[in-house]
N, C-alpha and C positions, 0 to 999 in steps of 0.2 A: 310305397304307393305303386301301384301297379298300372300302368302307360298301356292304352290299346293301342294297336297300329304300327307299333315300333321293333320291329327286329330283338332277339333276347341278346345279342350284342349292344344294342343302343340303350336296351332298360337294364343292364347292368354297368354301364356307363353310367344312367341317369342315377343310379340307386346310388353308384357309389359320389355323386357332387354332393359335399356339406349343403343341408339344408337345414331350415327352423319352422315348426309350424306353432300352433296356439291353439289350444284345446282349454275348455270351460270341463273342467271334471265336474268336481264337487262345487256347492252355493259356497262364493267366496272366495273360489281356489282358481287361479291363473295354470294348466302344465306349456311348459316350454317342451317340446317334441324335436330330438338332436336325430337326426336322419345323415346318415352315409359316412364319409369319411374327414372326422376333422382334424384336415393337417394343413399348416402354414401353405404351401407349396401348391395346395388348390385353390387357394383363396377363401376366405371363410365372410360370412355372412355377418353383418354389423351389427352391436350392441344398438343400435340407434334404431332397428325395428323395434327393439324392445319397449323401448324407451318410446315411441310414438302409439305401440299398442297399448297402453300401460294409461299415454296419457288421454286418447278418445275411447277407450271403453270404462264400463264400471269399474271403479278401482275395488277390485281383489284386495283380500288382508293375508293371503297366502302364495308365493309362487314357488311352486313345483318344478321339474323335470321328469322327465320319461325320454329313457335310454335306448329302450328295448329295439331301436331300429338305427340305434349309432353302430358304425363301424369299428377302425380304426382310428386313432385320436393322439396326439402331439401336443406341445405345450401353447399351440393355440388355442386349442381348448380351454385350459386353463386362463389366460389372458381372458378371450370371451367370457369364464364363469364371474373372473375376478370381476368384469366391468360391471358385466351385470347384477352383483351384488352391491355394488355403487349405487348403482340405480336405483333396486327396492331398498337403500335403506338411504337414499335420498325420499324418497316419497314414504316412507314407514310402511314398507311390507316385509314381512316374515320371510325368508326363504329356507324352503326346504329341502335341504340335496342328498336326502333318501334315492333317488330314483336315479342317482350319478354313480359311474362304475367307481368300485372303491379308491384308486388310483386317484381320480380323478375330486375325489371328495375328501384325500390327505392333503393334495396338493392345494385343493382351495383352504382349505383349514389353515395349511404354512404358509401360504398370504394372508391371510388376513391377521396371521398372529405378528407376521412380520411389520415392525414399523417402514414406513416408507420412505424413502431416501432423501433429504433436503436438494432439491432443483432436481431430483431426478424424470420428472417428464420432462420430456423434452420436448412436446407439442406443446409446452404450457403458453398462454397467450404472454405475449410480450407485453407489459408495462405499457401508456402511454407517455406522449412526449412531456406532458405537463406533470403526470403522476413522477417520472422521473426527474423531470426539473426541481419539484416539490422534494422526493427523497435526497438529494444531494442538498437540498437549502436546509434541511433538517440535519443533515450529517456535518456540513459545514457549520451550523449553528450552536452543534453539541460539540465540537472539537474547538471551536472559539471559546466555549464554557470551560471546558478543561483545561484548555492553555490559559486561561484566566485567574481558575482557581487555581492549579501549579504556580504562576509567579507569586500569586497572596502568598500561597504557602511558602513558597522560599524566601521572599520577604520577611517573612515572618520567621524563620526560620535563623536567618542573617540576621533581625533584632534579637534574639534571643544571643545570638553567639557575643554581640556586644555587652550584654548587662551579665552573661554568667560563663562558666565553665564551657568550653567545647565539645561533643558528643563523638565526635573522630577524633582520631589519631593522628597526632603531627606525623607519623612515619609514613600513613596514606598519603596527609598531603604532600608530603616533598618529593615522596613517590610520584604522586600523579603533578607535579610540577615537570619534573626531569622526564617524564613518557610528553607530557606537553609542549616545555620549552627544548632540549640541549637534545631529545632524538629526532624532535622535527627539525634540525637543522637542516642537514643532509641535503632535505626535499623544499624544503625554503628555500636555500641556495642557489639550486637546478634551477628551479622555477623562476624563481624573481631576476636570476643573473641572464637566462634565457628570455623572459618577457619586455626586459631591459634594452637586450639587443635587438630585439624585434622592433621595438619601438625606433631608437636609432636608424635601424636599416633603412625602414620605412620613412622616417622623414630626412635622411640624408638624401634617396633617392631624389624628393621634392626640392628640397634648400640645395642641392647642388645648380637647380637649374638658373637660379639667382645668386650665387657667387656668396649665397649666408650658411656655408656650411657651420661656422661654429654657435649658428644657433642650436644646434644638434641639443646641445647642450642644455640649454633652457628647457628646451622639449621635454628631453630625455627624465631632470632634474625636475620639473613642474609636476607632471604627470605620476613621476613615480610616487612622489612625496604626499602628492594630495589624493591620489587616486590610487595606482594600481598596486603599490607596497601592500597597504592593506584589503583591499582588495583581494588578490589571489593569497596574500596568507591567510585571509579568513574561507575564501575557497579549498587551500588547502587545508586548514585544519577543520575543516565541515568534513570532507571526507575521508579526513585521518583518522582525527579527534573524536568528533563528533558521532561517527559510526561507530567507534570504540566504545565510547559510554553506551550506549544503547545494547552494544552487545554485549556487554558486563552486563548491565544492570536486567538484559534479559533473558541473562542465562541465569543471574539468580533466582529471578523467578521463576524460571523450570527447577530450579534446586530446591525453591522453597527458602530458599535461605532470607528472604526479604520477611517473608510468613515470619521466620522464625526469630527474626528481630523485634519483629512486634512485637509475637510474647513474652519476649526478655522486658517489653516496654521501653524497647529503643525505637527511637525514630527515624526511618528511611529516608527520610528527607536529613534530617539533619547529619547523618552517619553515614550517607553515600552518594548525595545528591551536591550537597554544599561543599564538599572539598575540593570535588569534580569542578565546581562553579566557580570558586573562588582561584584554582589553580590556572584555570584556563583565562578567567580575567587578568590575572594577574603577566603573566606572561605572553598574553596575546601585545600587548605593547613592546615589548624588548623583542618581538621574533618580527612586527613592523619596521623598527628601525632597521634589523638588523638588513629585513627586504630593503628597505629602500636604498642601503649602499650597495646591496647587491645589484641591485637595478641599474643605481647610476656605475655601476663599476661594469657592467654587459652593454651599457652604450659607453664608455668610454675606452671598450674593445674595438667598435665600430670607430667610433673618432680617428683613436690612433693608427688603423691598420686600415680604413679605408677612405677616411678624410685628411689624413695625416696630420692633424693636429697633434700638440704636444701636452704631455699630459699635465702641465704645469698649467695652462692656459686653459684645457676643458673643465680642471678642477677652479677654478679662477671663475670661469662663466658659470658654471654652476654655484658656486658658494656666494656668487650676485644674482642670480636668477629664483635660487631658491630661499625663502623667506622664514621666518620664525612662524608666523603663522600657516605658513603653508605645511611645514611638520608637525606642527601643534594639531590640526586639523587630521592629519593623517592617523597621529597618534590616538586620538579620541575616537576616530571613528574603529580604528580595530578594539580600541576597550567593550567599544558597541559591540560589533561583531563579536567579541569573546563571550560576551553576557547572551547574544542570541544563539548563536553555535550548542554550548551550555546548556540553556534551558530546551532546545530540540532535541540534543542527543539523549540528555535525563527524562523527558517526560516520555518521547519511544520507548525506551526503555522500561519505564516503571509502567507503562502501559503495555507493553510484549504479552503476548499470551505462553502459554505453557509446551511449547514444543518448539523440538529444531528448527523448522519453516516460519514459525511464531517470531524466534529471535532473528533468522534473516530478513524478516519483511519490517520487522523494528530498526534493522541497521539501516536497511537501503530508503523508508522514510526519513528515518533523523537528517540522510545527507539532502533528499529531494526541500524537505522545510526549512532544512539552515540555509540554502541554496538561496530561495526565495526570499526567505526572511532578508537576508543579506541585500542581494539585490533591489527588493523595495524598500529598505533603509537606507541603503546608497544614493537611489532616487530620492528620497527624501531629502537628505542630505547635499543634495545637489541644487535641489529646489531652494533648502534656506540658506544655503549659503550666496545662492545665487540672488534672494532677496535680502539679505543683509549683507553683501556686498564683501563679504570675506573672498 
């Protein structure tokens, strides 16, 4: 368009700023008129004229282009064409991009043939707070169903093992005994002998200042037996154990190898699910006990070397402090924690999806759910014993 009054330095300036006009060719026919230079770095004009002209004029069944006064042109360009092809086939009009330089009419062609990237806008509007609320009480609601139907299923799975034949192999299971009990020593040991002494330190500090240091002992012996024995060896084995199974079981399903059990018409559950289950119940008690002499044996470090008690006499308070029921209670509750540990690491697991990232995001759930799991059984278990007077 030609400017009067303007210097031909300023009307070649103005020729060259991206512009859009709107021209009524033919009855029916929208042209969009691409004037000067369209490249990113001038700033280009908004789909959103389009989109306003489109919706207070006669809706056209045709829209056009006409080139003949475009410049140069950049992959703005293209974005603008893509939008606006949004646009007319939001509203059902035809677009016809005859009158676009060739470049520019391959390049719209391979967007639109291209599928579009899942979350790839990234102006996409954000979710509201309730529609989010609602999505996670949905997500929560389907992973309670799962974790539901997994235990029937292993239920069911364990009755079967009692009225017939077993579908594993005794050498898995004694295999996955010995990876569960006799190598988690090691970090049993560390841990419960370490947590043992912590506990000691901390109330000798206190009991020194009243002249009761050999209650250390009771302390030390109460807590371990009833509480923290089991306790961090079910923490430990959540994130020994427990990520273990999960990363077995979901790298076979990157290998397919679970697939291909089914078609032999074996059972994954009962052939890789339940030894795992039964291994880990099994031996989550005897790696309890074993914590809780380590325990009282890492406060009876503290006694001797900083209470000076003698070791005849903390072993003495202890075996009067600590009660039948109080290791009885210890004992049950890691059986608990063995059976939820268990059933987190196998269902991450059999739930994994098919790739490297797949089976790492299965392992590092299995530990965040037995975590919990544990923790609010503990609570639990806090609460009835605390009403039934145990």
């Amino acid at each position: 368009m030609a400017v009067t009054g303007r210097s031909a330095a300023t009307n070649g300036a103005a020729a060259r700023t991206p512009q859009l006009q709107f021209c009524a060719s033919d009855p029916g026919a929208l042209s969009i008129v691409l004037i000067g230079d369209w490249r990113l770095k001038r700033g280009l004009p908004s789909s959103d004229a389009v989109a306003r002209r489109l919706d207070i004029a006669t809706k056209p069944t045709t829209l056009r282009f006409d080139s003949r006064r475009l410049g140069s042109w950049d992959s703005g360009l293209v974005a603008f064409l893509a939008r606006v092809q949004e646009i007319a086939r939001a509203r059902q009009i035809a677009l016809d991009p005859a009158g676009l330089p060739d470049g520019a009419r391959r390049l719209l062609r391979l967007v639109s043939s291209a599928p579009e990237r899942a979350g790839g806008r990234h102006g996409a509007m954000r979710p509201g707070l309730f529609t989010r609320v609602g999505e996670h009480s949905l997500a929560l609601w389907h992973s309670a169903g799962a974790l539901l139907e997994f235990i029937g299923q292993a239920l069911l799975a364990f009755g079967n093992l009692l009225i017939r034949r077993p579908h594993f192999r005794r050498s898995d299971l004694l295999g996955i005994m010995f990876e569960c009990g006799a190598a988690a020593l090691p970090i049993v040991s560390l841990i419960s002998l370490l947590v043992g002494l912590i506990l000691a330190f901390v109330g000798a500090v206190q009991l020194k200042q009243f002249g009761a240091q050999i209650y250390v002992a009771n302390l030390v012996g109460i807590a371990t037996a009833r509480e923290t024995g089991a306790l961090m060896t079910a923490i430990i084995m959540a994130g020994r154990t427990g990520a273990a199974f999960a990363a077995q079981l979901g790298t076979m399903q990157v290998n397919e190898e679970i697939d291909a059990l089914v078609t032999f018409g074996i059972s994954p559950l009962e052939f890789l699910v339940l030894p795992r289950m039964i291994a880990l119940v099994l031996m989550m008690p005897l790696l309890c006990i074993y914590a809780d002499l380590m325990g009282i044996l890492g406060g009876g470090v503290v006694g001797f070397a900083m209470l000076g008690l003698s070791p005849a006499l903390y072993v003495d308070q202890t075996l009067h402090s600590v009660t039948l029921s109080d290791l009885v209670l210890g004992v049950a509750k890691s059986a608990v924690f063995g059976v939820l540990v268990a059933i987190a690491g196998c269902l991450r697991g059999m739930q994994s999806g098919r790739s490297a990232s797949d089976v790492g995001l299965a392992a590092t759930s299995a530990v965040v759910t037995s975590i919990v799991f544990i923790i609010v059984t503990d609570g639990v278990f806090a609460v009835l014993t605390q009403a039934l007077g145990i």
